[in-house]
Structure formats: structure tokens, C-alpha cells
C-alpha positions in Angstrom: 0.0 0.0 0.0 1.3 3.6 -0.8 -0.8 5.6 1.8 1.8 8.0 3.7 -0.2 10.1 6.4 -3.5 8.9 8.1 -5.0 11.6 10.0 -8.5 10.9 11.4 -8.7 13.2 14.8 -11.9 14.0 16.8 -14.5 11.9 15.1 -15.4 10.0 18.0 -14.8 7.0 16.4 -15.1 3.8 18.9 -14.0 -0.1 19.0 -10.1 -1.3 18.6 -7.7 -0.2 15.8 -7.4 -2.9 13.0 -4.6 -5.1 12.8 -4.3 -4.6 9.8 -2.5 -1.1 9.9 0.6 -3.3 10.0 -0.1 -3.9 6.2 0.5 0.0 5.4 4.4 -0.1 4.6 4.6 3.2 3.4 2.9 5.1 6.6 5.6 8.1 8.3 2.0 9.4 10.2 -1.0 8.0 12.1 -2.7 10.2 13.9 -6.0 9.1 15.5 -6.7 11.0 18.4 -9.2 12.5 20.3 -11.6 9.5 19.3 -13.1 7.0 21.5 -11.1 4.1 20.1 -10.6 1.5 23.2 -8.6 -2.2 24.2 -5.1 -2.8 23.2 -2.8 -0.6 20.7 -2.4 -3.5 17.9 1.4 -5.0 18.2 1.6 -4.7 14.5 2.1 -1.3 14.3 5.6 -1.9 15.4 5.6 -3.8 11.5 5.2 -0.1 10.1 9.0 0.5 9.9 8.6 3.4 8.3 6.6 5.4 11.0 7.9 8.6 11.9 4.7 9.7 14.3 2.6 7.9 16.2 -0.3 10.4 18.0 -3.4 8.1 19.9 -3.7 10.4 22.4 -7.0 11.6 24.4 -8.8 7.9 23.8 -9.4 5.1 25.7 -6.6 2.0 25.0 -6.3 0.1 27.8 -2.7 -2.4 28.4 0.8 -1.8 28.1 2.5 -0.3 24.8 3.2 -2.8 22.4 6.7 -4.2 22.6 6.6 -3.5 18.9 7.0 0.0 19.0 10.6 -0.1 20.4 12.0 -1.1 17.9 10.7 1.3 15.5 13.8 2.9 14.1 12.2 6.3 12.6 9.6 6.9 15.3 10.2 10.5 16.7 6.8 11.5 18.2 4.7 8.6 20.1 1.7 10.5 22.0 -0.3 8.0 23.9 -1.7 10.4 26.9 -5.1 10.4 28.6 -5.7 7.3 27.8 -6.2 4.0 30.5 -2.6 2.8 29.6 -0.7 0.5 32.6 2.5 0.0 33.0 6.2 2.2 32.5 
């Protein structure tokens, strides 16, 4: 897939991201904040090597961040605040 930038902020959108954002290669920026999305951010974001920003602020995930997303190479902004998030 060619798709660069997905920016889909204050839509109040609800459920879980799709797994299947792992599939967009070519992504440098999600941003999906100020939505209602909930459970888990989906380990296969961390497949997205290319992603340069990350911004799910202001939502509702729950759990830890993805051990994925450490080893994202070219990630320079992750924004995951005010959200239910555990962990360190």
C-alpha cells in the first residue's frame, strides 16, 4: 500500500484499531486522536517500519505499549496520553 499520512482526529470513532494497519508499509503518520477508540494498541504497528509519528492520544486504549514499537527505528513522536494505559 502507498498511503503516507492517516490523520482521522476528533471523530469520535469507537472499537479497537485494526490489525491490519501493519499492512501500510509506506505510513511516516498516524494520527487518530481525540476518538473514543478503546482495548489494546495492535502490536503490528511496530511492522510499520517506516513510522515517523505515532499520536493516539485523548482515547481510551487500555494495556501496556506494544513491545513492537521499540524497535521502531524512525519513530520520533509517540503520543499515547489520557488514555487507560498500565505499565512504565
Amino acid at each position: 500500500y502507498q498511503l503516507e499520512y492517516l490523520s482521522i482526529p476528533g471523530n469520535d470513532f469507537t472499537g479497537t484499531l485494526p490489525a491490519t494497519l501493519g499492512t501500510l508499509t509506506k505510513l511516516t503518520g498516524f494520527f487518530a486522536y481525540d476518538n473514543s477508540f478503546s482495548g489494546p494498541i495492535p502490536e503490528e504497528l511496530g511492522l510499520v517500519e517506516s513510522l515517523e509519528i505515532l499520536s493516539l492520544h485523548s482515547n481510551k486504549f487500555s494495556g501496556t505499549v506494544p513491545e513492537s514499537l521499540y524497535n521502531l527505528r524512525e519513530l520520533q513522536k509517540l503520543n499515547i496520553y489520557n488514555n487507560a494505559m498500565t505499565g512504565t
